[in-house]
N, CA, C and O atoms as a DFTB+ gen file, in Angstrom:
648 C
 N C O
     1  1     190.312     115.613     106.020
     2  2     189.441     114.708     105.313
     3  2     188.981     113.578     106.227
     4  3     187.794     113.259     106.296
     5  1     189.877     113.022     106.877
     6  2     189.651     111.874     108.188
     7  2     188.202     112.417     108.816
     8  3     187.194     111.734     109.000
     9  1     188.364     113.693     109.063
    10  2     187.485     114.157     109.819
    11  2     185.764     114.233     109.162
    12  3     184.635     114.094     109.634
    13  1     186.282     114.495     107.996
    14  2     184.864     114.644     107.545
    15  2     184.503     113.183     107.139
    16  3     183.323     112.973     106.861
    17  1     185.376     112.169     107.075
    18  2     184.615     110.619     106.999
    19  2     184.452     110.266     108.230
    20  3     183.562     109.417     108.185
    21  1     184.764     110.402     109.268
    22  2     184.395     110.142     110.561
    23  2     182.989     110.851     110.834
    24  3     182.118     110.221     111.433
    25  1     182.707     112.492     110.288
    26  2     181.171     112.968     110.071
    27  2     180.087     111.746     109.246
    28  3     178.939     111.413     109.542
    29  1     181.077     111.226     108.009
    30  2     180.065     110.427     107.841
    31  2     179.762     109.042     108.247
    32  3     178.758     108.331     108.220
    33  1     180.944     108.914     108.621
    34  2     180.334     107.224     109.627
    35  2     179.618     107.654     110.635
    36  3     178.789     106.942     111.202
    37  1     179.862     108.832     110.949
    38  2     178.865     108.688     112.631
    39  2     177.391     109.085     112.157
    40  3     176.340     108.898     112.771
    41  1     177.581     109.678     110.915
    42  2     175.728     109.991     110.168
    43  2     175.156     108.881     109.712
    44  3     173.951     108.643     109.625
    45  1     176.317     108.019     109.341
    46  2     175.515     106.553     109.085
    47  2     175.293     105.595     109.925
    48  3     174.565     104.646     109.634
    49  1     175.972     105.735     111.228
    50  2     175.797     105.110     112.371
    51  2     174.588     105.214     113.170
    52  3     173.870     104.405     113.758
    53  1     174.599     106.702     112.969
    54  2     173.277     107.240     113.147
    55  2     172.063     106.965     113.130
    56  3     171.325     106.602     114.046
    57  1     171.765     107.235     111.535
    58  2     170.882     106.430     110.746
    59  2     170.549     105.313     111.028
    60  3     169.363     105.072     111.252
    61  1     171.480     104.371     111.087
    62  2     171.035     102.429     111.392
    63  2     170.657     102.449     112.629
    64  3     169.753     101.707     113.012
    65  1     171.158     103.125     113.279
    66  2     170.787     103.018     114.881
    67  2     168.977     103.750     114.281
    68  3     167.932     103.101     114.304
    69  1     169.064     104.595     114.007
    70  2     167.451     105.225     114.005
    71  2     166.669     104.076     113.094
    72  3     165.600     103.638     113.520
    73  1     167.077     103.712     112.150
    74  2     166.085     102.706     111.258
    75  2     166.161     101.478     112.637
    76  3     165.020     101.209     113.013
    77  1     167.206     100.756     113.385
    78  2     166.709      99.561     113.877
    79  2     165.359     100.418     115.106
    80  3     164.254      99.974     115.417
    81  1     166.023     101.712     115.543
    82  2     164.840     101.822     116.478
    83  2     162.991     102.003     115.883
    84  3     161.971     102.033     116.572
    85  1     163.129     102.082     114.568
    86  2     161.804     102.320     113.542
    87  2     161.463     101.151     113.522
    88  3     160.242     101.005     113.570
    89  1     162.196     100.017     113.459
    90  2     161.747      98.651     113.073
    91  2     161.364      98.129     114.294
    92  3     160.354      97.426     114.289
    93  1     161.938      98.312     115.336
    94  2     162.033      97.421     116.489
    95  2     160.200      98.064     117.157
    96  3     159.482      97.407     117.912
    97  1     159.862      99.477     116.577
    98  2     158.832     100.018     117.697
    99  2     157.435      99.574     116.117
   100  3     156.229      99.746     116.290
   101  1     157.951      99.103     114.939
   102  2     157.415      98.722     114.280
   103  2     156.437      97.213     114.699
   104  3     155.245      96.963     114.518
   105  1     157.400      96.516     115.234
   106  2     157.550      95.033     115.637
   107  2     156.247      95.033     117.097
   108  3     155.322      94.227     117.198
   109  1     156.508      95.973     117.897
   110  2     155.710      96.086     119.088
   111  2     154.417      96.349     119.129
   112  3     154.023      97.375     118.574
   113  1     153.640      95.625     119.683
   114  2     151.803      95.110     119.317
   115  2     151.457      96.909     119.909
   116  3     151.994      97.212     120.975
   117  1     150.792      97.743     119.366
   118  2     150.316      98.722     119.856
   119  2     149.612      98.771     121.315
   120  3     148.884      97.887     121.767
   121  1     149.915      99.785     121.860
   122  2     149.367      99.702     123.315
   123  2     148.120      99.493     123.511
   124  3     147.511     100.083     122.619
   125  1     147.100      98.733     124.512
   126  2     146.042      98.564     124.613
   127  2     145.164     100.170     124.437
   128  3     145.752     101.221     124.694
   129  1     144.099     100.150     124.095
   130  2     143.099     101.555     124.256
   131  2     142.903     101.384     125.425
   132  3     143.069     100.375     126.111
   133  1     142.251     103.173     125.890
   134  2     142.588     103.244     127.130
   135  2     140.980     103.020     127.396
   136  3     140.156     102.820     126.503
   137  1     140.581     103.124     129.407
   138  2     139.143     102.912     129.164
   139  2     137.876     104.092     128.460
   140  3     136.671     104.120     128.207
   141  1     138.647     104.646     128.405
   142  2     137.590     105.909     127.831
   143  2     137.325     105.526     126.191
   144  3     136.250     105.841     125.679
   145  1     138.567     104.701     125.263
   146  2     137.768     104.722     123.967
   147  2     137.290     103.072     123.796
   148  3     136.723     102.616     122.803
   149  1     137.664     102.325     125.001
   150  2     136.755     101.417     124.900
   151  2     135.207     101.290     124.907
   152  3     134.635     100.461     124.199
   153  1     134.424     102.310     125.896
   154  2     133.559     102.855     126.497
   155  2     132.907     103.074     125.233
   156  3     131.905     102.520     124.781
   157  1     133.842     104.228     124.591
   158  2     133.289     104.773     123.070
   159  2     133.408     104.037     122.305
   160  3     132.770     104.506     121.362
   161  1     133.863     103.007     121.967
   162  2     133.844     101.985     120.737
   163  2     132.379     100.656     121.624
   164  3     132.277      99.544     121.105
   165  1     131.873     100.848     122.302
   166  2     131.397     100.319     122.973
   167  2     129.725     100.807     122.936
   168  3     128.697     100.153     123.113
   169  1     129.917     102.014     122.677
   170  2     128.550     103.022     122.320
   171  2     128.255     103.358     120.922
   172  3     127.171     103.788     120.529
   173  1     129.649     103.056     119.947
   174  2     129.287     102.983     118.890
   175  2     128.841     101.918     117.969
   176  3     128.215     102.034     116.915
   177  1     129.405     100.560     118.731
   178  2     128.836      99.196     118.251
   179  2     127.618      99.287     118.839
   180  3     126.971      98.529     118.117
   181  1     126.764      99.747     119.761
   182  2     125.322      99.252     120.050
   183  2     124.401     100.351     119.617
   184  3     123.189     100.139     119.584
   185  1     124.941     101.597     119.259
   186  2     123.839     102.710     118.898
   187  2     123.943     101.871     116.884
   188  3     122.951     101.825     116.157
   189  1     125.150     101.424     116.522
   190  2     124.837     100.624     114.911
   191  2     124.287      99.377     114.877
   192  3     123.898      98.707     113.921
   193  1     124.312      99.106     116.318
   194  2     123.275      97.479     116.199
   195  2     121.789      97.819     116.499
   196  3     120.873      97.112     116.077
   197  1     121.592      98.950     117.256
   198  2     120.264      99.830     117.613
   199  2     119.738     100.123     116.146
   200  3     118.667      99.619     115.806
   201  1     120.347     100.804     115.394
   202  2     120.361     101.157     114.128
   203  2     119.664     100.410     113.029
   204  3     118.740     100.560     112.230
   205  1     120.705      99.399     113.441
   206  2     120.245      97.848     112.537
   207  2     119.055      97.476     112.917
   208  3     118.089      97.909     112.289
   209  1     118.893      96.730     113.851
   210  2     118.066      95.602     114.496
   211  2     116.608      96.629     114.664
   212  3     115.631      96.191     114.057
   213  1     116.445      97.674     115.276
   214  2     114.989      98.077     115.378
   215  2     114.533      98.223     113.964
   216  3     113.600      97.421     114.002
   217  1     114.535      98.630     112.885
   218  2     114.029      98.781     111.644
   219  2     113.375      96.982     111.549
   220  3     112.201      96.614     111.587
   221  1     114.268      96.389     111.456
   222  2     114.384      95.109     110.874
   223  2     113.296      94.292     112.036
   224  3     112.609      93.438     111.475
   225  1     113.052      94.422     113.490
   226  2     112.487      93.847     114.400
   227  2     111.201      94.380     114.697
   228  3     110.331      93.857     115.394
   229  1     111.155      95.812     113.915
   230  2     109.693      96.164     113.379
   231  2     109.232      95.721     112.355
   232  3     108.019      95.531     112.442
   233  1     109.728      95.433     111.276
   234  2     109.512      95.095     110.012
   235  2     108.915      93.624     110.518
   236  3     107.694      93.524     110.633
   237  1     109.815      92.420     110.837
   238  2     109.168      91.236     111.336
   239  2     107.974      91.707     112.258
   240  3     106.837      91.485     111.842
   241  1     108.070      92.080     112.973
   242  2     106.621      92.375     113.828
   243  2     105.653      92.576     113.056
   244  3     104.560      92.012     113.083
   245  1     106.054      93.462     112.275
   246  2     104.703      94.373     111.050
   247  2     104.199      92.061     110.215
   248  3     103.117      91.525     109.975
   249  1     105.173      91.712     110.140
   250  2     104.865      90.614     108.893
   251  2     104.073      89.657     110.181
   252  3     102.857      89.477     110.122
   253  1     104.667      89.245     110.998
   254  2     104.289      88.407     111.930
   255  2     102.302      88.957     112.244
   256  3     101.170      88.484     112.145
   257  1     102.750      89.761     112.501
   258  2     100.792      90.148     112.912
   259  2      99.834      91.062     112.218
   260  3      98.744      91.351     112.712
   261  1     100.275      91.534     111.012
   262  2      99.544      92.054     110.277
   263  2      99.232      91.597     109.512
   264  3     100.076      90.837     109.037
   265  1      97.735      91.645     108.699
   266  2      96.800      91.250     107.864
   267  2      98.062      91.227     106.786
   268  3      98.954      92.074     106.829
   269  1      98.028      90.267     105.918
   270  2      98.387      90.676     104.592
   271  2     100.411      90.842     104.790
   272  3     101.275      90.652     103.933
   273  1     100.540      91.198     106.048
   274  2     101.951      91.735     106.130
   275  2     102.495      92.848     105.974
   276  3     101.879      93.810     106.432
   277  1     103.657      93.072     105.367
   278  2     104.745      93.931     105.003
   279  2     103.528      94.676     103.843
   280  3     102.982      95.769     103.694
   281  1     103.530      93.585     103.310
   282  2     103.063      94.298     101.886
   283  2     101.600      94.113     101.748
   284  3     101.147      94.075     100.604
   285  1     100.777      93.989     102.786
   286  2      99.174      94.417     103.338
   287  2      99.394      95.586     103.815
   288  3      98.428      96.299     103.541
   289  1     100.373      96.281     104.534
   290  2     100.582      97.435     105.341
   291  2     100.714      98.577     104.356
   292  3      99.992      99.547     104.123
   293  1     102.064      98.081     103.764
   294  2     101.966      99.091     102.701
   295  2     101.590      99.311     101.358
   296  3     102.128     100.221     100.729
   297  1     100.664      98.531     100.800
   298  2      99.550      98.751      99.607
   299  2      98.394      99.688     100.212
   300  3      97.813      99.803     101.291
   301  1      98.367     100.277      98.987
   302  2      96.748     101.034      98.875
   303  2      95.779     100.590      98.818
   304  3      95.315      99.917      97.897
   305  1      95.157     100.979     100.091
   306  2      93.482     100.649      99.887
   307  2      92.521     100.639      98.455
   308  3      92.196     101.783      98.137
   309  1      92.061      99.682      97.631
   310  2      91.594     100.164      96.708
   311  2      90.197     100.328      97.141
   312  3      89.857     100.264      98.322
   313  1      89.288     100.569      96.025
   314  2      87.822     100.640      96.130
   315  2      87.476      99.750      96.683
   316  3      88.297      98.876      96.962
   317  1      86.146      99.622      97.052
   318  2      85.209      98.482      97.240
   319  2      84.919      97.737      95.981
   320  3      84.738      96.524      95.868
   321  1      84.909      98.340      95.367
   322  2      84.651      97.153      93.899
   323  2      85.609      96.589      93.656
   324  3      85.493      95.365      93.606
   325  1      87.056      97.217      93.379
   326  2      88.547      96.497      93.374
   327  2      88.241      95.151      94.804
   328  3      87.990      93.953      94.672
   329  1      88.352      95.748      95.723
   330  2      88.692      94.543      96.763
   331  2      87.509      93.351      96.666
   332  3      87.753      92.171      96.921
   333  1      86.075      93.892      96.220
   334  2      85.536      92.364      96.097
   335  2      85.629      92.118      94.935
   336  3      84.661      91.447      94.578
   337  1      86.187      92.284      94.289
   338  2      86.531      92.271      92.586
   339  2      87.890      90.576      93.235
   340  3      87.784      89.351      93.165
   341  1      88.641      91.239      93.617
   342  2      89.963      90.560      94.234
   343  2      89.266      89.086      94.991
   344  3      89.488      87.907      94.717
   345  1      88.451      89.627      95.923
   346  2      87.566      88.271      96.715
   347  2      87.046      87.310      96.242
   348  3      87.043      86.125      96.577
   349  1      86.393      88.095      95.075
   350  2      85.610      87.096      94.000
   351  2      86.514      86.350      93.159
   352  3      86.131      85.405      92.470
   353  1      87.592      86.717      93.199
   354  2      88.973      86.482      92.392
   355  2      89.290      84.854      93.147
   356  3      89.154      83.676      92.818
   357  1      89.679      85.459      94.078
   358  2      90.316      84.095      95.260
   359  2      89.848      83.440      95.410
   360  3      90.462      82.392      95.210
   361  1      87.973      83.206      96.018
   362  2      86.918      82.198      96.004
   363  2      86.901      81.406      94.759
   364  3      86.854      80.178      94.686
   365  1      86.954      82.403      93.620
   366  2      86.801      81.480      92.152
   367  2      87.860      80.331      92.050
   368  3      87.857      79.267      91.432
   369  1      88.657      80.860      92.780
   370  2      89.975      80.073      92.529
   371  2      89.813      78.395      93.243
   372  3      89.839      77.219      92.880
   373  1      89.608      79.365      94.695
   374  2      89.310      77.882      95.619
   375  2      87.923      77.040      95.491
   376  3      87.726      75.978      96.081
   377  1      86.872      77.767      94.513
   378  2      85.553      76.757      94.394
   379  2      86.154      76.255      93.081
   380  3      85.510      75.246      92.794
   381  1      87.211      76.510      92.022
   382  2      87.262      75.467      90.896
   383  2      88.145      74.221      91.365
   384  3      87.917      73.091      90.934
   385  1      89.559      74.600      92.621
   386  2      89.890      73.640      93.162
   387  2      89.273      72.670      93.960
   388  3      89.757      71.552      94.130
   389  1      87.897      73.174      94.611
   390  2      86.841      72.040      95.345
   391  2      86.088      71.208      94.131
   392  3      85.819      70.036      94.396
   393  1      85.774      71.632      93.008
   394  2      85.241      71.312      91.981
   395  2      86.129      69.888      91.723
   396  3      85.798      68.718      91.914
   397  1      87.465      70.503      91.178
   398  2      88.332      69.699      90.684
   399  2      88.623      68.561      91.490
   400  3      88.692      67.518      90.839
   401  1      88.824      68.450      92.779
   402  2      88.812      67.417      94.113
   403  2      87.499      66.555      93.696
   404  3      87.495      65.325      93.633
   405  1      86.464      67.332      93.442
   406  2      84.792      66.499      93.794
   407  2      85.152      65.041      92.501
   408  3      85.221      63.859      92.835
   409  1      85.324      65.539      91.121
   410  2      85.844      64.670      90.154
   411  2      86.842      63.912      90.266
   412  3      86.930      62.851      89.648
   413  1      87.507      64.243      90.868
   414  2      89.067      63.260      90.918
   415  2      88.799      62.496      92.096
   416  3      89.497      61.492      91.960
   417  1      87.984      62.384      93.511
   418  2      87.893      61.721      94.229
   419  2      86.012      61.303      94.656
   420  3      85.563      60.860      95.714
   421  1      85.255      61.674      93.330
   422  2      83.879      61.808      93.435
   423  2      83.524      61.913      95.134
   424  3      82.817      60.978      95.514
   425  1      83.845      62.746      96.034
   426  2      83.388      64.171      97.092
   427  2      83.882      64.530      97.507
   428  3      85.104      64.383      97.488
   429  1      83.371      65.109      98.037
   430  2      83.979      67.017      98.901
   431  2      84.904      66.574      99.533
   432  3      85.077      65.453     100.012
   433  1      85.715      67.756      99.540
   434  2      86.984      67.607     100.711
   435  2      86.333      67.756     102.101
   436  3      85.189      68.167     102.301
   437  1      87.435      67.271     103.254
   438  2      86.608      67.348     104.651
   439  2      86.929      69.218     105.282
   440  3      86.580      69.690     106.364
   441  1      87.500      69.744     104.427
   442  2      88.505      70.665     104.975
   443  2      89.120      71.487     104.076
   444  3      89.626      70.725     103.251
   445  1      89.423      72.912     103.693
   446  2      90.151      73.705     102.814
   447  2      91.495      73.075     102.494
   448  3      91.934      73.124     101.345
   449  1      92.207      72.444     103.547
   450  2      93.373      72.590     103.567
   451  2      93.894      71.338     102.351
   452  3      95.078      71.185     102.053
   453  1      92.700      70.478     101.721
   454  2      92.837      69.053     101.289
   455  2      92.945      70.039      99.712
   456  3      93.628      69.546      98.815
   457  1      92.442      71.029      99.527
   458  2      92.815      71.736      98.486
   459  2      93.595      73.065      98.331
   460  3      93.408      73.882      97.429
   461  1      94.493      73.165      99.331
   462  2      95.293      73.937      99.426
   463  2      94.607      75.395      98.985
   464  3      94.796      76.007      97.934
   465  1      93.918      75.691      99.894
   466  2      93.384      77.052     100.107
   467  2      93.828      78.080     100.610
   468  3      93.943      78.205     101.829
   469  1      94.215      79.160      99.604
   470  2      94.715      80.434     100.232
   471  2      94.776      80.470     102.072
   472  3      93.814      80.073     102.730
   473  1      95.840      80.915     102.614
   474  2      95.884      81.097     103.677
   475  2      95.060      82.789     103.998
   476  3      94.080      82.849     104.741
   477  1      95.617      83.990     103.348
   478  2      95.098      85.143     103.546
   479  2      93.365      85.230     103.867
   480  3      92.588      84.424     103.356
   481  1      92.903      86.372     104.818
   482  2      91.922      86.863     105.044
   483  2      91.117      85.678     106.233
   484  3      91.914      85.412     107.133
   485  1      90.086      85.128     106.360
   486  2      89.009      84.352     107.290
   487  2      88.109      83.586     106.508
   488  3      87.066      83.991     105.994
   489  1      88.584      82.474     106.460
   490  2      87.723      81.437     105.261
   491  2      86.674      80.783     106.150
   492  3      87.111      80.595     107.285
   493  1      85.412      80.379     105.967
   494  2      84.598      79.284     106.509
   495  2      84.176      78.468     105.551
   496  3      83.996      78.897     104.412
   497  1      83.925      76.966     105.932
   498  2      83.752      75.901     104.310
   499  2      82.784      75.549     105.753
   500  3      82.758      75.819     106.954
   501  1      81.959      74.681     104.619
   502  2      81.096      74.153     105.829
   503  2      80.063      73.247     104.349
   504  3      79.420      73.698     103.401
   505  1      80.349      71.922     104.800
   506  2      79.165      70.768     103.629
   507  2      78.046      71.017     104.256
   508  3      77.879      70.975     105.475
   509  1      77.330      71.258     103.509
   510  2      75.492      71.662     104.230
   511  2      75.055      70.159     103.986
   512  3      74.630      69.658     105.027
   513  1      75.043      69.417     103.047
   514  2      74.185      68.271     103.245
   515  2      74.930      67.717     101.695
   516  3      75.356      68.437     100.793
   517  1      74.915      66.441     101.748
   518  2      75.665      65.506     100.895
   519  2      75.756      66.218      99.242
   520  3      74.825      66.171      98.439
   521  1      76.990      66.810      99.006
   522  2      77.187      67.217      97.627
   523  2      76.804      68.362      97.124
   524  3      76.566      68.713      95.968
   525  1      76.751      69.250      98.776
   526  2      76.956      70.695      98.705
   527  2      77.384      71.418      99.486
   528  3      77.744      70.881     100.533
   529  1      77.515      72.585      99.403
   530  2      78.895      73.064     100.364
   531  2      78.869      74.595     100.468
   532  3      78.642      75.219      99.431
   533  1      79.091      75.314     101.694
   534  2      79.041      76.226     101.510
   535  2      80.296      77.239     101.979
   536  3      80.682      77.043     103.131
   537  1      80.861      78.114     101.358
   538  2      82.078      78.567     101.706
   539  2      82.053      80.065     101.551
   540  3      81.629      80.628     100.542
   541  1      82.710      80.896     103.000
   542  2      82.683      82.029     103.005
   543  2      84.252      82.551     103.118
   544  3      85.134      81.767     103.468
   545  1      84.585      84.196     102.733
   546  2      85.932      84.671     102.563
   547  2      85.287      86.231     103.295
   548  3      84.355      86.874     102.811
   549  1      85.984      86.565     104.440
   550  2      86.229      87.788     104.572
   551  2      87.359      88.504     104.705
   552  3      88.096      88.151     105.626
   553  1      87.708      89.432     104.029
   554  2      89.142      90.240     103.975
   555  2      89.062      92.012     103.399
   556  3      88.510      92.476     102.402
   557  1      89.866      92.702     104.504
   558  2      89.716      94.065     103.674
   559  2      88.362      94.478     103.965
   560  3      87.773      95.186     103.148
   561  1      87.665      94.026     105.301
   562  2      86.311      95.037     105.531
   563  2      84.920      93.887     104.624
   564  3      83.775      94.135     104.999
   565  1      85.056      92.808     103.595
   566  2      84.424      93.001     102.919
   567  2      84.494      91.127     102.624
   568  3      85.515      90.504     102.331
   569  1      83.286      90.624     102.783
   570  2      82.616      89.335     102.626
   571  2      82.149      88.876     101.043
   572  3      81.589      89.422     100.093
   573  1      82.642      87.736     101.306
   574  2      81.497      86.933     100.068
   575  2      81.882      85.839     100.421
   576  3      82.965      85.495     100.894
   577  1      80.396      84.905     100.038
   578  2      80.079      83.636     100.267
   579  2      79.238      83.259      99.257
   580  3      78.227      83.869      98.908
   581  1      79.845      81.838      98.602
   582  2      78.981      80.593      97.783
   583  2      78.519      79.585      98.348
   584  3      78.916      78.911      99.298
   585  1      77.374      79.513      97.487
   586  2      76.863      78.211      97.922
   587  2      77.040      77.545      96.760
   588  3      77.144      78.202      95.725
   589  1      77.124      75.707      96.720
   590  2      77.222      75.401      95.218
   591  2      76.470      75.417      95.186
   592  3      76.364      74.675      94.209
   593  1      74.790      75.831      95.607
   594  2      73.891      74.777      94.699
   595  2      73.905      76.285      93.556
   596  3      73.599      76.122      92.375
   597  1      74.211      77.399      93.978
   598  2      74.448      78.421      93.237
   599  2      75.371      78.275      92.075
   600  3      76.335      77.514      91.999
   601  1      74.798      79.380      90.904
   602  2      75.339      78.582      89.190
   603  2      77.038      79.595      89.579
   604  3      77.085      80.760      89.973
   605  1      77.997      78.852      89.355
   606  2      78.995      79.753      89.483
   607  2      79.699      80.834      88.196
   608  3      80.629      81.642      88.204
   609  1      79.026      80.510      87.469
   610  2      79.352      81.259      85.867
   611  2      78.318      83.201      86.555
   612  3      78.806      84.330      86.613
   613  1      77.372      82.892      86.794
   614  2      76.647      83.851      87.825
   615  2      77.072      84.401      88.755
   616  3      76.806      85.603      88.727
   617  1      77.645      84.077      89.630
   618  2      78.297      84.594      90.492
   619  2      79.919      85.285      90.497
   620  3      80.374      86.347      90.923
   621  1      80.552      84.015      89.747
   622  2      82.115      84.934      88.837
   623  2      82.291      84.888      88.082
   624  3      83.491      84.769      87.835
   625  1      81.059      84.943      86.587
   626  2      81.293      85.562      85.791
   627  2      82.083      86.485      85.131
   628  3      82.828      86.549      84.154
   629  1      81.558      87.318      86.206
   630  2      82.931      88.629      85.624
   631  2      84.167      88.322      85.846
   632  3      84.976      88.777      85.038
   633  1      84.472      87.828      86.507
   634  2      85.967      87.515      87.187
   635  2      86.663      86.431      86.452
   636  3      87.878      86.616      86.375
   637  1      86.140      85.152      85.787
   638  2      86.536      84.163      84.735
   639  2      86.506      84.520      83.671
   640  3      87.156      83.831      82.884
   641  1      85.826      85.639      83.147
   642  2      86.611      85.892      81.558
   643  2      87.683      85.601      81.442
   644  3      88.617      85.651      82.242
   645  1      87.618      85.247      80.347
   646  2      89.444      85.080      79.592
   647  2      89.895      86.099      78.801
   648  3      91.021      86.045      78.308
């Protein structure tokens, strides 16, 4: 019987000896990677920053210098009647804000910008002679220009319905 408790102290001796060596290689900072999967962890961070960054550094490019932008690029061309439909839209907008300036400061602004005028498309304003004015919009292939001495109910009519 001695003998077979001496089997088991030395199985449990065993054991503790094997658990401290589990703990002790537990405790130890893992060995550095070698240079070959640095290399590869090295090709896989820049082919996912490649990944990333070109989509996204086209996309700004596309906004930075294209008409309209992101979302000039990718809208549909409509008709010619849609797009000066749209023109006539925007002008109406910025001749009721020159309107509205002329009353609140009895005259013309020196400049679009005193009435916060759409930035989109190629605007020209230009006062022809004291207490009239003439202002052009091109965008999308396609022009229009007012003059005030022109009746504006005539000209965006269609476009000011309510």
């Amino acid at each position: 019987m001695s003998d077979r408790n001496g089997s088991v102290e030395e199985a449990r001796r065993l054991a503790d000896e094997a658990m401290a060596n589990i703990e002790s290689a537990a405790l130890r900072p893992p060995p550095p990677p070698t240079a070959g999967a640095r290399a590869q962890l090295r090709r896989r961070v820049t082919l996912i920053g490649l990944a990333l960054g070109v989509p996204i550094l086209t996309l700004q490019l596309i906004q930075n210098f294209s008409e309209g932008g992101v979302r000039g690029l990718v809208s549909t061309l409509s008709t010619e009647t849609t797009l000066r439909h749209r023109l006539l839209e925007t002008m109406s907008g910025v001749v009721t804000e020159i309107e509205t300036f002329r009353e609140d400061y009895d005259e013309l602004p020196e400049n679009l910008a005193e009435v916060a005028a759409p930035f989109e498309g190629q605007w020209r304003y230009e006062l022809v002679e004291r207490g009239r004015y003439r202002i052009a919009l091109s965008r999308w292939g396609q022009s229009v220009t007012f003059d005030s001495a022109d009746d504006p109910e005539v000209i965006f009519g269609a476009v000011r319905q309510p």
